[in-house]
C-alpha positions in Angstrom: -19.6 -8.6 -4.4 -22.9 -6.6 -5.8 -22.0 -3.7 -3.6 -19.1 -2.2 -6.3 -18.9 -1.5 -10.1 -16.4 -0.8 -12.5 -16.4 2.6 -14.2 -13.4 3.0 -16.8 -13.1 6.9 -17.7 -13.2 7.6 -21.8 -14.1 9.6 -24.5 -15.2 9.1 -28.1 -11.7 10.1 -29.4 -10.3 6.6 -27.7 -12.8 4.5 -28.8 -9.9 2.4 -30.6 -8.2 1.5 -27.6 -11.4 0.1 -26.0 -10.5 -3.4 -27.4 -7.2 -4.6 -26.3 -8.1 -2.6 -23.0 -10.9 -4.6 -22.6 -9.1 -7.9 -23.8 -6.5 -7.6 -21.2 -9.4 -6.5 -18.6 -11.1 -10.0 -18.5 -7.7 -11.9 -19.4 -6.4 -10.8 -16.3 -9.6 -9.9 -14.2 -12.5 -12.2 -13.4 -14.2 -9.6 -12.6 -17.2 -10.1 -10.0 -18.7 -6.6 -10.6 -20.8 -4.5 -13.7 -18.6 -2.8 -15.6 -19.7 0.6 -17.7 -17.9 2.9 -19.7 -18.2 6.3 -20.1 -17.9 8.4 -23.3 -19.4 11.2 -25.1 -21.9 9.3 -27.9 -20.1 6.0 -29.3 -21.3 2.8 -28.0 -19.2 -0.1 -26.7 -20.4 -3.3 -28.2 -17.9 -5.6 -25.7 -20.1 -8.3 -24.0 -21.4 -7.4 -20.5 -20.6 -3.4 -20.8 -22.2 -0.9 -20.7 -22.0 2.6 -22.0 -22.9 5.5 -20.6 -23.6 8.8 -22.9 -22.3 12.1 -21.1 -21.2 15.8 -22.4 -20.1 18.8 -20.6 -16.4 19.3 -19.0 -14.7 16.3 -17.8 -15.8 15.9 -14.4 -19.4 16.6 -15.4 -19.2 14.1 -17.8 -17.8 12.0 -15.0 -20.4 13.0 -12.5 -23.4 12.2 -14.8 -22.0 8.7 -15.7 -21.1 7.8 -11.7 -24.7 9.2 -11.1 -26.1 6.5 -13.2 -24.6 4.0 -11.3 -26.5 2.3 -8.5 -23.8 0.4 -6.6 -22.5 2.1 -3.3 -19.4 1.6 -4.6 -17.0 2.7 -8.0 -13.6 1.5 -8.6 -12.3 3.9 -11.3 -9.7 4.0 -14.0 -8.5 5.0 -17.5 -9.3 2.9 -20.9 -5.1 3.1 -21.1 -4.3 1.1 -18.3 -3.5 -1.9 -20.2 -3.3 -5.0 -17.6 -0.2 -7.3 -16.9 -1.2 -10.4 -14.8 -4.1 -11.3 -12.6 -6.1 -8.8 -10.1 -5.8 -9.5 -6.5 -9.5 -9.7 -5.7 -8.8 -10.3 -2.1 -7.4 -6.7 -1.5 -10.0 -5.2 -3.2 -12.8 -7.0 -0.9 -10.9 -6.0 1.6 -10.8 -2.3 1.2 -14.6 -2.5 1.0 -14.9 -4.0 4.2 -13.2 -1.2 5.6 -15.1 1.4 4.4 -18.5 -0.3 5.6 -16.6 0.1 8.8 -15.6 3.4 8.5 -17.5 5.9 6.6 -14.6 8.8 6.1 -12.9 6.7 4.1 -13.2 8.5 0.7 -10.8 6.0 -1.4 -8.3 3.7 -1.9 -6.1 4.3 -4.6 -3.8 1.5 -5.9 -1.5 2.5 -8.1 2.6 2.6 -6.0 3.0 5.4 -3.8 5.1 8.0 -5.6 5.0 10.8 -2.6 5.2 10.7 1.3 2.4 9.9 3.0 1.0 9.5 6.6 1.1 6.3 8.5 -2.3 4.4 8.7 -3.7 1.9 10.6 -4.1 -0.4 7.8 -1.0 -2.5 6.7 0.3 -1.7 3.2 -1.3 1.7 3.0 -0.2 5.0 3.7 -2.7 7.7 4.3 -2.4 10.7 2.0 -2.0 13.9 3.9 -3.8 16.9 3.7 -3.1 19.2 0.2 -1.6 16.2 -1.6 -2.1 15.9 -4.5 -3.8 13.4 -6.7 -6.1 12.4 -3.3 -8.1 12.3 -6.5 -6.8 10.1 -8.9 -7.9 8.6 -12.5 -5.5 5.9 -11.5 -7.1 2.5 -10.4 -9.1 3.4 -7.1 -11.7 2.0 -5.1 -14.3 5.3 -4.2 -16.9 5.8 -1.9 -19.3 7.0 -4.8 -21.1 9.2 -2.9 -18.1 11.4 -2.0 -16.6 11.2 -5.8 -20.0 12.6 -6.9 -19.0 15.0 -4.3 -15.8 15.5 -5.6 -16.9 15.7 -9.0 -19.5 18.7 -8.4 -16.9 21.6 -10.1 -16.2 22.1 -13.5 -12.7 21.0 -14.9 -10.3 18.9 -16.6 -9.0 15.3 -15.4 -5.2 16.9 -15.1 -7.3 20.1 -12.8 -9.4 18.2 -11.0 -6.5 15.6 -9.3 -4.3 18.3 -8.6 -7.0 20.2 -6.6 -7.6 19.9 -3.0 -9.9 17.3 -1.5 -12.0 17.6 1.7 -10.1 17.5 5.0 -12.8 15.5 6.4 -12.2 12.5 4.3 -9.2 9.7 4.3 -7.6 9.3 1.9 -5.1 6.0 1.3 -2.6 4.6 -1.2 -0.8 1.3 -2.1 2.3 1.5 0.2 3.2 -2.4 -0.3 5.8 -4.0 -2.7 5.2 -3.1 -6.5 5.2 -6.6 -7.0 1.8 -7.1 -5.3 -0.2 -4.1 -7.1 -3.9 -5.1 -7.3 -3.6 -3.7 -10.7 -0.5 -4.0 -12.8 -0.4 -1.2 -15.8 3.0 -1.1 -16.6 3.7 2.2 -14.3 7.3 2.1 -13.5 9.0 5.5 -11.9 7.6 7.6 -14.2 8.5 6.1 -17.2 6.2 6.2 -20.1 3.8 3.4 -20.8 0.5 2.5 -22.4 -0.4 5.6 -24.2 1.5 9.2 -23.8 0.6 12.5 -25.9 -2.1 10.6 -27.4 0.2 8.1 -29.1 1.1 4.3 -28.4 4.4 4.1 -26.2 6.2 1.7 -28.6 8.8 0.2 -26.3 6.0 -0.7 -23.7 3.0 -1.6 -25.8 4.9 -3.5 -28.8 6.0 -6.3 -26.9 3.3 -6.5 -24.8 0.6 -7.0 -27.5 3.0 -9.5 -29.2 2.9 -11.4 -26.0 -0.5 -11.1 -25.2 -1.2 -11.8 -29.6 -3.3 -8.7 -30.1 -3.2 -7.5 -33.0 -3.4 -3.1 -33.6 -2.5 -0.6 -36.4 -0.4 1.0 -34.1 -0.2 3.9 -36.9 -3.2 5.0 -36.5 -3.1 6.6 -33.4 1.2 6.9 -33.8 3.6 6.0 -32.1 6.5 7.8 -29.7 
């Protein structure tokens, strides 16, 4: 279990999303590893995470915070990923076990497959071929955190760097299986807006989610579209 952590990608400018995020997080995650956050100087005060200070470019900010962390493992994702119903644990411990076994595994990403992949030797996960892109993702993903330091060792933007190439070298796999068993549930449905687009709360998605869940936002702060 001590062998991962939890890095959620942010910035100062989002700061006001950190608490429902972070509500949903634990609602729907009991989540065995350290979580940190990464922005450029606010502070998150949410019990039990911790913040990690970073300027520069995007993926030196991100390289600086996943250098800070000691665990041989990251699972990575945005502060906009609000969470639907429980984690599957299982799958995640799972995947980990695999790369102990095999050390070219780079990732495992676990958002739906949205593009053809490669067939794998591991049920429920296609193998992303070579000059796909988003074999780097800001979605959910489980990395080997020495390669994403790797990764991370150019200069560029989030949108860039996951449509850039990755090493040959490396495998890299995604969530083939039903939707319906996602290890994390965001609200991602065929490219329809959810969460947070353009900067602004997607109203039809996030509305009735936070009057399920009873969290309570100004949702015109930040706007609406």
């Amino acid at each position: 279990m001590n062998q991962s952590s939890v890095l959620i990608y942010s910035c100062d400018a989002y700061s006001d999303v950190w608490e429902p995020f972070f509500t949903l997080l634990y609602r729907y995650w009991e989540c065995p590893y350290r979580v940190y956050i990464t922005c450029e100087t606010k502070k998150c005060y949410v019990p039990g995470v911790t913040t990690i200070n970073t300027s520069g470019s995007w993926t030196e900010r991100m390289h600086e915070a996943v250098k800070q962390i000691p665990t041989k493992y990251v699972i990575g994702m945005c502060e906009d990923m609000f969470l639907r119903r429980k984690v599957h644990d299982d799958v995640i411990e799972t995947c980990i076990e695999r790369m102990e076994q095999d050390k070219w595994i780079a990732n495992f990403n676990f958002e739906k497959e949205y593009d053809w992949t490669l067939p794998s030797k591991f049920e429920c996960w296609g193998k992303k071929p070579y000059g796909n892109h988003y074999q780097k993702s800001c979605q959910p993903t489980l990395w080997r955190r020495a390669i994403l330091m790797e990764l991370l060792s150019v200069s560029c933007d989030a949108w860039e760097w996951e449509m850039s190439a990755a090493p040959p070298e490396y495998d890299y796999y995604i969530w083939t299986g039903s939707a319906d068993d996602l290890v994390f549930e965001y609200g991602y449905k065929n490219n329809e807006w959810f969460g947070i687009q353009k900067g602004k709360w997607v109203e039809d998605d996030i509305k009735p989610l936070f009057e399920k869940e009873r969290i309570t936002i100004d949702l015109s702060i930040r706007g609406t579209i």
